[in-house]
N, C-alpha and C positions, 0 to 999 in steps of 0.2 A: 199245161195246154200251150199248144205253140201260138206266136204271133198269128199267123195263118188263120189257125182255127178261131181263135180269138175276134180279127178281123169278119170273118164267115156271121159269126154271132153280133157283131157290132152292126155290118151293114143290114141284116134281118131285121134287126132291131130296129135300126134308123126306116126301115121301108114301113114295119106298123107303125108307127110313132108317125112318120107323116101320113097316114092315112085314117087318124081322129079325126073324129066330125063335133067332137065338145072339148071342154076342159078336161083333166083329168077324172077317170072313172074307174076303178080298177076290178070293175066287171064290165066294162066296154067290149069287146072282141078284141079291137086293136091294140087297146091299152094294156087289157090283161096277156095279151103276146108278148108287145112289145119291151114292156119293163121289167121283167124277169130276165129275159136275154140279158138286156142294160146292165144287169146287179148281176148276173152273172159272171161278165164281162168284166165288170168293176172289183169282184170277189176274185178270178183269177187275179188279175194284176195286183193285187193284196196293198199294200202302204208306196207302192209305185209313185213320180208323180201321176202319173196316166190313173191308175186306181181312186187317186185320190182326186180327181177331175172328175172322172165320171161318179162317182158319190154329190160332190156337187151339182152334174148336172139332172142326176135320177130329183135331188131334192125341189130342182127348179124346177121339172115338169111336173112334179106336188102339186103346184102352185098354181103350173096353168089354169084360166079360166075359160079356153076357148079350143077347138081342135088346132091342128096344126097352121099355122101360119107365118112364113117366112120373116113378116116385117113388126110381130108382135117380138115386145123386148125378153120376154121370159122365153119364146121359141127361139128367138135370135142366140143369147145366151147359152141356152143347152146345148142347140146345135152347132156354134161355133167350137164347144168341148166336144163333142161328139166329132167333127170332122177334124179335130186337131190329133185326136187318139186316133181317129183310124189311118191319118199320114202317117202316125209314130210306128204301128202296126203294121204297115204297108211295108217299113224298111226295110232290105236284110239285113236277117240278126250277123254282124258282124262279133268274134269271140274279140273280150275284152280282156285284149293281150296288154300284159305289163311290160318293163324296161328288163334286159337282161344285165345292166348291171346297178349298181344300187345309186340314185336318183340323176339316171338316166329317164330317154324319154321311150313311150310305148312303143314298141316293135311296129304299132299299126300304122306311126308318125315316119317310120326310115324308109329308104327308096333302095330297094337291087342295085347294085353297082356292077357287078359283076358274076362269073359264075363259079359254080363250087366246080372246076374242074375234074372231070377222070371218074364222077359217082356212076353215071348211068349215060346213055344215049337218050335223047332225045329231039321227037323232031320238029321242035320248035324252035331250036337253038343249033347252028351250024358248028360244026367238026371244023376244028382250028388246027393248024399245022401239025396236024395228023391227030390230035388231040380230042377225046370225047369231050360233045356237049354235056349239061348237068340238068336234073331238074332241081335243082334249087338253087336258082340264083340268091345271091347272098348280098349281105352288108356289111363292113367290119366295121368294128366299137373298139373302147377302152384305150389302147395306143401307149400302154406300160404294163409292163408285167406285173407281178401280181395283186391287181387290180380283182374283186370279186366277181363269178357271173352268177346271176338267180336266173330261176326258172319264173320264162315270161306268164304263165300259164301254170296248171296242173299235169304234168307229162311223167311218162315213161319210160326210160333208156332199154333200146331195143335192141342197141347191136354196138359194136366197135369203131375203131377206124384211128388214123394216125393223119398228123400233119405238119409239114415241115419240122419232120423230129420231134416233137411233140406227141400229145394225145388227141384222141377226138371221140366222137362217139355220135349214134344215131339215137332221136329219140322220139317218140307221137304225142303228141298232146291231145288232153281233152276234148278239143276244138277239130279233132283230126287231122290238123296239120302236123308235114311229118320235121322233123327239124335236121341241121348237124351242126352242131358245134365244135370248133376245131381251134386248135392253139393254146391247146390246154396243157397244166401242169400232171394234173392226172383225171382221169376219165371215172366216172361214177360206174359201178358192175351193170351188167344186164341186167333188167330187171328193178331195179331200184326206182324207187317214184318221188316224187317231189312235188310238194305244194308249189303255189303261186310264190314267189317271190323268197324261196327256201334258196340258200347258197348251195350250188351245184360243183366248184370247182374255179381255178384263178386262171388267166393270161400268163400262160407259160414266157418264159424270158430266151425271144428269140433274137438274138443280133441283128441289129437294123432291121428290125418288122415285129417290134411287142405289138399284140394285138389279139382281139376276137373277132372271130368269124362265125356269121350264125348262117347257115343255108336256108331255106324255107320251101319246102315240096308242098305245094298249095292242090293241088290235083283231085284227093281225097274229097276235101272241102267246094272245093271253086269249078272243080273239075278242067282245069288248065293250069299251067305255070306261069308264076308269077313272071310279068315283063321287066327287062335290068338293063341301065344304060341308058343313053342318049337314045339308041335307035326302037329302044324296047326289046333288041337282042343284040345288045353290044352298042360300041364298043368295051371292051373290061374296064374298069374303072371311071366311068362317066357316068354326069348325072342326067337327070333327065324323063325319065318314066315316075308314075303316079308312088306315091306311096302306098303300102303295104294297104295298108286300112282301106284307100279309096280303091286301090284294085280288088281285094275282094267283094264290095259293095257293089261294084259295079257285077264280076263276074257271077255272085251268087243270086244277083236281082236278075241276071240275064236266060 
């Protein structure tokens, strides 16, 4: 069950629950509504912290001796767990993308630098000295060749591509983000899938530029492209725009 829905049954829950007129009774109206919802709630999110909060708090409205009351310490208690799960709830689920090379930091931690040149038009990003924009702004890593890359995620190689003499290849994750990776020694076949954190291929050895390149087409997901650069569309290689992680959170909460 999604966060969302999950959320939907939490707040239900919290509206009988405050509307006891005794202690716990679990043939009450209210009571008998509201805490099934609660253990519902608690049973999806399985050994969670959050799961394992609200089992806490189902046990302290056991307890109560009075309907609901803000300033009594056992309501106080439950419901400070209760509105702590439903902030966690509220968040967008951002996918929990790993480092593409081995103890590197999360993809969600890097910020756009620049753009994947010449993929696609688009128009959020300006056409440079006659040059297509990209939807996926990119980041480079590693900075020697053959260095390993894994897959940040569980993805799929969906199509080809070259780079600076090199290999490259398109690929979609799980998460429906679409990827490319470029500056490779050689390119995984179409088709091929790879777990989280499986080696997919090395930092091909480019004269004065070893390096990876990961694009990131967010669109799918976010439904816009990710922002890259100091201006958030440029300049190529400046920093300056949020990192991965916090721009999707923002655009998928939006």
């Amino acid at each position: 069950m999604s966060n969302a829905a999950n959320l939907t049954k939490l707040l239900r829950s919290e509206s009988f629950l405050k509307q006891t007129k005794k202690g716990y009774d679990p043939t009450a109206p209210n009571w008998r509504s509201g805490m099934p919802l609660l253990w519902e709630v608690r049973t999806n999110l399985g050994s969670s912290a959050e799961g394992v909060a609200l089992a806490e708090a189902h046990g302290v409205l056991k307890k109560t001796e009075k309907g609901y009351d803000p300033h009594a310490p056992r309501w106080k208690h439950a419901m400070f767990i209760i509105d702590s799960v439903e902030e966690y709830l509220a968040q967008p689920v951002v996918p929990q993308l790993g480092p593409v090379i081995p103890g590197g930091k999360s993809v969600l931690l890097e910020a756009p630098t620049h753009e994947t040149s010449g993929l696609f038009d688009s128009p959020n990003v300006p056409k440079r000295n006659g040059g297509n924009g990209s939807h996926y702004p990119a980041f480079d890593y590693g900075w020697d060749a053959g260095v390993k890359i894994i897959a940040p995620e569980a993805l799929i190689v969906t199509g080809q591509s070259d780079a600076l003499g090199a290999d490259a290849f398109y690929a979609l994750g799980d998460s429906q983000l679409a990827y490319w990776f470029g500056h490779l020694t050689r390119s995984p076949s179409t088709n091929t899938r790879f777990h989280k954190g499986q080696v997919i291929s090395t930092i091909a050895a480019i004269p004065g530029a070893d390096h990876g390149h990961l694009g990131i087409d967010a669109r799918k997901l976010a439904g816009r492209d990710l922002k890259w650069g100091r201006r958030g569309n440029g300049p190529d290689y400046t920093y300056g725009s949020l990192p991965i992680g916090r721009q999707l959170a923002i655009y998928m909460e939006a």
